[in-house]
PyMOL CGO cylinders between C-alpha atoms (Angstrom):
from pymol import cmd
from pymol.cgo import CYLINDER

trace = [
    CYLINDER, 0.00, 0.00, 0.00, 1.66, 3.21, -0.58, 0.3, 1, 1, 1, 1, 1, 1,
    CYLINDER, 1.66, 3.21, -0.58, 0.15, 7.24, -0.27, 0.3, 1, 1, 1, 1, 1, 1,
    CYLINDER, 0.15, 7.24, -0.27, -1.00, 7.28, -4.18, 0.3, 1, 1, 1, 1, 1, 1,
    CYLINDER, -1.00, 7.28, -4.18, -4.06, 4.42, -2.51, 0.3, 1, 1, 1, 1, 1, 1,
    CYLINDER, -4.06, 4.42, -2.51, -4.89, 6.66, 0.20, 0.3, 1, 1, 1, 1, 1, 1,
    CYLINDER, -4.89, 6.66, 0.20, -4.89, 10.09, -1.71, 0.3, 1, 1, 1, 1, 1, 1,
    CYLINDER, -4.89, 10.09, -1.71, -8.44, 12.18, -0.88, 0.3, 1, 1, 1, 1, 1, 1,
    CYLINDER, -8.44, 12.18, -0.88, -10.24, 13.20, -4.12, 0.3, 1, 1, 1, 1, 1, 1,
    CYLINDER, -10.24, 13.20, -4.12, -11.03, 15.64, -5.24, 0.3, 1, 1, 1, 1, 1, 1,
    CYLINDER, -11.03, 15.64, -5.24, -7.90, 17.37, -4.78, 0.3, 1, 1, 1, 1, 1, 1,
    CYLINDER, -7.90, 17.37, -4.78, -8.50, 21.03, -3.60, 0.3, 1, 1, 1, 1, 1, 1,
    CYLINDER, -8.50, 21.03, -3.60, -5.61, 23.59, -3.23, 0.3, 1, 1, 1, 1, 1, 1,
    CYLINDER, -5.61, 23.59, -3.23, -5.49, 27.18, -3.27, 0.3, 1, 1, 1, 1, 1, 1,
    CYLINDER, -5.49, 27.18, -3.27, -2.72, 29.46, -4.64, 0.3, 1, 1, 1, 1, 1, 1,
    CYLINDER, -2.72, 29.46, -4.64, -0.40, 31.98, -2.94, 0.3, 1, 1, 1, 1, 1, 1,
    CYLINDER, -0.40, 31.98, -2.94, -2.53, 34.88, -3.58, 0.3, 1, 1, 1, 1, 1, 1,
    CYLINDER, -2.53, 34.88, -3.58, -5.76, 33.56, -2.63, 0.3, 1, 1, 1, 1, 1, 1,
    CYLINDER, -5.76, 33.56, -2.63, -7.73, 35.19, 0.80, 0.3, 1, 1, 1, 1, 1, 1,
    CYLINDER, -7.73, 35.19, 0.80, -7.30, 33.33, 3.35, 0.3, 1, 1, 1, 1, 1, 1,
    CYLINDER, -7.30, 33.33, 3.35, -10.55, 33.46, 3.92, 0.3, 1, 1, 1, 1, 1, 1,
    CYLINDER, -10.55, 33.46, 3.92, -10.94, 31.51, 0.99, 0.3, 1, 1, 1, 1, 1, 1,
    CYLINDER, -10.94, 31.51, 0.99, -9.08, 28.78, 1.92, 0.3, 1, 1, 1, 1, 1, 1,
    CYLINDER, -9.08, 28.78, 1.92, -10.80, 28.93, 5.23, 0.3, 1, 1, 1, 1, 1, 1,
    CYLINDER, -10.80, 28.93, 5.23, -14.14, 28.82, 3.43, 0.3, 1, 1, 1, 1, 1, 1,
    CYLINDER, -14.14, 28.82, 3.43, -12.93, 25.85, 1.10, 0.3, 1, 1, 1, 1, 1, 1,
    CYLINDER, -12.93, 25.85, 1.10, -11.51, 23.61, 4.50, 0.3, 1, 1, 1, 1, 1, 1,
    CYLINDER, -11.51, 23.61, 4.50, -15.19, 24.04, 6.11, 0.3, 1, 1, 1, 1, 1, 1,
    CYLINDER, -15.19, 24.04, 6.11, -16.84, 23.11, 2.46, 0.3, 1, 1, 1, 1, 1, 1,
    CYLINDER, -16.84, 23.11, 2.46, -14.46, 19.90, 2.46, 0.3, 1, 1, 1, 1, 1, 1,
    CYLINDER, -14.46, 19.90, 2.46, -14.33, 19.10, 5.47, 0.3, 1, 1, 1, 1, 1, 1,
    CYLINDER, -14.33, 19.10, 5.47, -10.63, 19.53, 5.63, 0.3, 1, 1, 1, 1, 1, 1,
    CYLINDER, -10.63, 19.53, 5.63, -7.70, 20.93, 8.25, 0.3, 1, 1, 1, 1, 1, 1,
    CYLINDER, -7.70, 20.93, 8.25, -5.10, 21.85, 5.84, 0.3, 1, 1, 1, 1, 1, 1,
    CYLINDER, -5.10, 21.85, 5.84, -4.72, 22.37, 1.51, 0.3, 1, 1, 1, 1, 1, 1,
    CYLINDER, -4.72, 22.37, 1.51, -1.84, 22.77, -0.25, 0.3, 1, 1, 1, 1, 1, 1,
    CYLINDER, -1.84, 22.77, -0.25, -0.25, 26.03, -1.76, 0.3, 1, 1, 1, 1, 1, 1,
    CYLINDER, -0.25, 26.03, -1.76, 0.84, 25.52, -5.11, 0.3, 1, 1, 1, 1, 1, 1,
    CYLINDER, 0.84, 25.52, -5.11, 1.12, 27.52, -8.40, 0.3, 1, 1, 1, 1, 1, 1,
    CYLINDER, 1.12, 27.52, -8.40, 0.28, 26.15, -11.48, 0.3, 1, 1, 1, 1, 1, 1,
    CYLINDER, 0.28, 26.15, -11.48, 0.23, 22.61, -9.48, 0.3, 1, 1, 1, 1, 1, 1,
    CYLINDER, 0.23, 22.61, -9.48, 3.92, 23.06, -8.48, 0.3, 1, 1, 1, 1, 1, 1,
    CYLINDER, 3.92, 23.06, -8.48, 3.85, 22.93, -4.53, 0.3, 1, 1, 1, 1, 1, 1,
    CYLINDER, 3.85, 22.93, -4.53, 4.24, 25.59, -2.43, 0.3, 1, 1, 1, 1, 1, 1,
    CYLINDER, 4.24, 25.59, -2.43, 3.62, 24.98, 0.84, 0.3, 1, 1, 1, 1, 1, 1,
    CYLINDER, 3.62, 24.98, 0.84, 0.07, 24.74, 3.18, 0.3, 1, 1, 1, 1, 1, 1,
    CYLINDER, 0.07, 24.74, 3.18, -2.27, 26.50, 4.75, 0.3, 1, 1, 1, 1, 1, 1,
    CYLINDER, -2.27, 26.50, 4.75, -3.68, 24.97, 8.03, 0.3, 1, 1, 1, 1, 1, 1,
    CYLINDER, -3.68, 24.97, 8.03, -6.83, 26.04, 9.46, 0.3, 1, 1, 1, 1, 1, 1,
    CYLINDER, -6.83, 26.04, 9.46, -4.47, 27.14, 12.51, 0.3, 1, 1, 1, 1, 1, 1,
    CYLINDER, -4.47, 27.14, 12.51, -2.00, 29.37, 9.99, 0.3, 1, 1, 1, 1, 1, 1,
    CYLINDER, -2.00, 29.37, 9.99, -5.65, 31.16, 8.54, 0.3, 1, 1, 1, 1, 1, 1,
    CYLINDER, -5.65, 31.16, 8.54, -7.31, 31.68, 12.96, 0.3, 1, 1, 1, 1, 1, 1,
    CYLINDER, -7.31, 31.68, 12.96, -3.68, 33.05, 13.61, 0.3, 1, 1, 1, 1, 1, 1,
    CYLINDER, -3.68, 33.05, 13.61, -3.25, 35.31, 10.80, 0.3, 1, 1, 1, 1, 1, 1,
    CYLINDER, -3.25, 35.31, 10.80, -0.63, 37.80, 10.36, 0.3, 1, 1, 1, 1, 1, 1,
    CYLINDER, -0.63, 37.80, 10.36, -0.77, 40.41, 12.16, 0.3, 1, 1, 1, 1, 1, 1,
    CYLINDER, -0.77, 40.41, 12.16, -1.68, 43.66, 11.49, 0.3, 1, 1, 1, 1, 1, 1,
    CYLINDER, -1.68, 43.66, 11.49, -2.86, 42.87, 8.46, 0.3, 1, 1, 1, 1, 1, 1,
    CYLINDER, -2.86, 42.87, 8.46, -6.62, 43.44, 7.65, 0.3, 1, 1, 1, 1, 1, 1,
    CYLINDER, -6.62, 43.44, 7.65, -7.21, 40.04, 4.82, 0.3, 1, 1, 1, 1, 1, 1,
    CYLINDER, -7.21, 40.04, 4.82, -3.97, 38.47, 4.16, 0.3, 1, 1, 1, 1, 1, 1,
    CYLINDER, -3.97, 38.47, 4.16, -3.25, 36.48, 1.44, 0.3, 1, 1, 1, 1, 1, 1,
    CYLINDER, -3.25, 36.48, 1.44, -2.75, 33.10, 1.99, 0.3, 1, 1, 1, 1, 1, 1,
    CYLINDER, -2.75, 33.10, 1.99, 1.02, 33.43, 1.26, 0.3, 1, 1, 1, 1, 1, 1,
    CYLINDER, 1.02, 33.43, 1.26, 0.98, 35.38, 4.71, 0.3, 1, 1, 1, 1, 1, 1,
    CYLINDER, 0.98, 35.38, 4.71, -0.04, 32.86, 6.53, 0.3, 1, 1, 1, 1, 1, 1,
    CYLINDER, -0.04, 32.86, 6.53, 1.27, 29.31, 5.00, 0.3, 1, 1, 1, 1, 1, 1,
    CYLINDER, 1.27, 29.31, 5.00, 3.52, 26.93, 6.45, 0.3, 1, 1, 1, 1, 1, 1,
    CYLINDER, 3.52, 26.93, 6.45, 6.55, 26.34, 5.24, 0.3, 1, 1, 1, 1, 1, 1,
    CYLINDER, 6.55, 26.34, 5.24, 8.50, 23.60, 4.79, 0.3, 1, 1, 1, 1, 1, 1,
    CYLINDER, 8.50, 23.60, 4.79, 6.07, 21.06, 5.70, 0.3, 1, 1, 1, 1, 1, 1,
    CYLINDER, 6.07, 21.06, 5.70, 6.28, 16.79, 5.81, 0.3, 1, 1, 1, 1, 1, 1,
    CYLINDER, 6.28, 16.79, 5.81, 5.09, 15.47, 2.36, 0.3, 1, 1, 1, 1, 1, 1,
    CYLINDER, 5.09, 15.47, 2.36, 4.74, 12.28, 0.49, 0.3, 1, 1, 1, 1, 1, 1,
    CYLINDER, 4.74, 12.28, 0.49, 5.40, 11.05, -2.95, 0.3, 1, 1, 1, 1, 1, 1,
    CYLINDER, 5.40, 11.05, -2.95, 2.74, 8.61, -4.60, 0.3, 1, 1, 1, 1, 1, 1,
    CYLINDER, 2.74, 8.61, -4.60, 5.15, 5.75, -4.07, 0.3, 1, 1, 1, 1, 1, 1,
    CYLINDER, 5.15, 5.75, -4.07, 5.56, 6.79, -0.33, 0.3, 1, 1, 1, 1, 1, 1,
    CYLINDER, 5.56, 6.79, -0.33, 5.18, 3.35, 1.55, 0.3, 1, 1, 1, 1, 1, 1,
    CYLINDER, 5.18, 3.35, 1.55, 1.76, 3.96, 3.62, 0.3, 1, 1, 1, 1, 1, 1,
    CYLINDER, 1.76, 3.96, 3.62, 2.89, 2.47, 6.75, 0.3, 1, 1, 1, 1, 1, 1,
    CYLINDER, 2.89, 2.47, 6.75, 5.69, 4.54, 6.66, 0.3, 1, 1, 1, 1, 1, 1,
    CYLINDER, 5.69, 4.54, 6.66, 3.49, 7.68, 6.17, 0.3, 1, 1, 1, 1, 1, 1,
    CYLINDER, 3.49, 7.68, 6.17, 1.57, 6.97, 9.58, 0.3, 1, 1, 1, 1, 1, 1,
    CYLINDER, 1.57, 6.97, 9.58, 4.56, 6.50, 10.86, 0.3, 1, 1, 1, 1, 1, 1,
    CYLINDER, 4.56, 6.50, 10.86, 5.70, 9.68, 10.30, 0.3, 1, 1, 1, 1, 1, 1,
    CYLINDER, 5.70, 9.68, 10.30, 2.31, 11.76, 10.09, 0.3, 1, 1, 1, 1, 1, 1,
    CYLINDER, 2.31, 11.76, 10.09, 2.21, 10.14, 14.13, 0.3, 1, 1, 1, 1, 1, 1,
    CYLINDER, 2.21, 10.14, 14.13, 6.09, 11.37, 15.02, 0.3, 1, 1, 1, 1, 1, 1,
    CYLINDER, 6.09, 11.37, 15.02, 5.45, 15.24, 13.74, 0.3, 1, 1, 1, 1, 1, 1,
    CYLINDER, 5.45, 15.24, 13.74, 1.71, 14.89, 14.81, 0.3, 1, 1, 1, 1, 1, 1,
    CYLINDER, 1.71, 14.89, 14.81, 0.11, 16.35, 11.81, 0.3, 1, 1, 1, 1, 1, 1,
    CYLINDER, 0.11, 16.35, 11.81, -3.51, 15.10, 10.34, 0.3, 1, 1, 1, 1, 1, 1,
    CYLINDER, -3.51, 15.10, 10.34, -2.90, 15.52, 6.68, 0.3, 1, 1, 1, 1, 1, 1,
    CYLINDER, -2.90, 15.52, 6.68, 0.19, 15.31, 4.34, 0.3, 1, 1, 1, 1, 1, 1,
    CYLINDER, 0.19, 15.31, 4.34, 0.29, 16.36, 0.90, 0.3, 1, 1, 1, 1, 1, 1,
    CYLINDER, 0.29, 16.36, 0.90, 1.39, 14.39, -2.16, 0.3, 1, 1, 1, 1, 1, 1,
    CYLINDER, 1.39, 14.39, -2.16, 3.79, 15.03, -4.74, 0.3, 1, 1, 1, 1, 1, 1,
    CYLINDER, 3.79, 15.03, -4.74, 5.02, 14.02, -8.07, 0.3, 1, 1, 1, 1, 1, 1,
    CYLINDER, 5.02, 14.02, -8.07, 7.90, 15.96, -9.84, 0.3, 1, 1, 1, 1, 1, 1,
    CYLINDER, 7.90, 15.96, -9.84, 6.99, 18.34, -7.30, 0.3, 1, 1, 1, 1, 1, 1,
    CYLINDER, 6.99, 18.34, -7.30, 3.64, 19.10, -8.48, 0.3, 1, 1, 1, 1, 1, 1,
    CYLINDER, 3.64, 19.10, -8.48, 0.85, 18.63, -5.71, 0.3, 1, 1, 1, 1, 1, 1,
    CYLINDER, 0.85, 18.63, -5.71, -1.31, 15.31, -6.66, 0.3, 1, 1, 1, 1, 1, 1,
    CYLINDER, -1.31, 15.31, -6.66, -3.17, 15.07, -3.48, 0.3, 1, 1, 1, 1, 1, 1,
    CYLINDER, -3.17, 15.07, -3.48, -3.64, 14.76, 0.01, 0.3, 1, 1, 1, 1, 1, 1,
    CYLINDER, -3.64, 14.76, 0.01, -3.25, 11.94, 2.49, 0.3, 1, 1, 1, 1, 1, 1,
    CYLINDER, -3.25, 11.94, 2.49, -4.78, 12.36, 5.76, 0.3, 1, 1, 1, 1, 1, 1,
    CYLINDER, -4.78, 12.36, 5.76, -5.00, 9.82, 8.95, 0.3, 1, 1, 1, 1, 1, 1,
    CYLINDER, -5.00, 9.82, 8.95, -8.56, 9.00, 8.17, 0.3, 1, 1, 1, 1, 1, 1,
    CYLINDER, -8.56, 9.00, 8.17, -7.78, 8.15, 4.20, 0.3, 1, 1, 1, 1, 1, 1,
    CYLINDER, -7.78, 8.15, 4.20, -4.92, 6.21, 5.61, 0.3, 1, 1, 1, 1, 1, 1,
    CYLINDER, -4.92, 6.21, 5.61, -7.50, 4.43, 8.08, 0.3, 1, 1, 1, 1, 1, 1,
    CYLINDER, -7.50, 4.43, 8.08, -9.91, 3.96, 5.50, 0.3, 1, 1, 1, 1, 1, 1,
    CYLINDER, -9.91, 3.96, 5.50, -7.27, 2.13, 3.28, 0.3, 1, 1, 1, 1, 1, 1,
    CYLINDER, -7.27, 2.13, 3.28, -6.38, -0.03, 5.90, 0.3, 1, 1, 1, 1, 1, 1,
    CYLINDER, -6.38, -0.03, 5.90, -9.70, -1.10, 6.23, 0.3, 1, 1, 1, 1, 1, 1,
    CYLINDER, -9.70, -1.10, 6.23, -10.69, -1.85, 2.86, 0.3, 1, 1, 1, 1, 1, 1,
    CYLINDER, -10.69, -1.85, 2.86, -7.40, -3.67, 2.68, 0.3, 1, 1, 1, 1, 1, 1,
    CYLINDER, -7.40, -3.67, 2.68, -8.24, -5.88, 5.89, 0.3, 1, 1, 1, 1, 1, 1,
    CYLINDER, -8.24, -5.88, 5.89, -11.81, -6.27, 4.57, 0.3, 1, 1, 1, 1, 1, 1,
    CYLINDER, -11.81, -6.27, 4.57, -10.67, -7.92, 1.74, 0.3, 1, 1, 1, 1, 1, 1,
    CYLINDER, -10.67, -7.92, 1.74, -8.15, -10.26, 3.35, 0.3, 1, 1, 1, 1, 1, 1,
    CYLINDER, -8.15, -10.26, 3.35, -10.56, -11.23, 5.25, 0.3, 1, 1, 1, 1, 1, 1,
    CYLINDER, -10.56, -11.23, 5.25, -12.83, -12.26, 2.55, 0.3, 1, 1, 1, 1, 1, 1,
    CYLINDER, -12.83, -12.26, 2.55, -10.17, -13.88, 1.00, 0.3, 1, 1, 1, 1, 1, 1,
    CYLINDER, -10.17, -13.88, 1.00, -10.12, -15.94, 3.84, 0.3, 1, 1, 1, 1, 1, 1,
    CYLINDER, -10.12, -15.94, 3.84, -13.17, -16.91, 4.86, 0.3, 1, 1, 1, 1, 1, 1,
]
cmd.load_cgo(trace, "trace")
């Protein structure tokens, strides 16, 4: 199993110069804690529901390059899956984003990760029986 199994679809990101109130608007839509920054695809950085409630200061609607996180844990589609929990559990974050030729190609989060895991068990087990 490897991070390209458990990628979240669709893939949403926002760009540098987006609100980031916008990217706080498209988290609560999907449901998500973090999206990734890119430009043209090619990865940026994220912005965390935290980065957008802290804000920068002093500054009325900042952009979301104001308030991303940079550099950040990330995956590549071949990324072995255990290994991402591993690692997503050390640095305690909830989502990690996915690259390829660093372009962003999606997001892996602890509940994908759980949900892949699951299938995967579910179907050993029905091998099985």
């Amino acid at each position: 199993m490897k991070a390209a199994d458990a990628m979240v679809r669709p893939l949403v990101t926002v760009g540098p110069r987006d609100f980031a109130r916008h990217a706080a608007g498209l988290m609560d839509d999907f449901g998500l804690t973090m999206l990734p920054v890119a430009d043209q695809r090619v990865f940026l950085g994220v912005v965390t529901a935290v980065d957008v409630l802290r804000g920068k200061e002093g500054v009325a609607s900042p952009h979301v390059q104001d308030v991303m996180s940079q550099p950040v844990l990330v995956a590549t589609t071949d990324t072995p899956a255990a290994a991402l929990f591993d690692a997503m559990t050390r640095y305690e974050v909830l989502s990690v984003p996915v690259l390829d030729e660093g372009q962003v190609v999606g997001v892996v989060t602890r509940l994908s990760l759980l949900r892949l895991i699951t299938r995967s068990e579910t179907g050993r087990a029905a091998v099985h029986s």
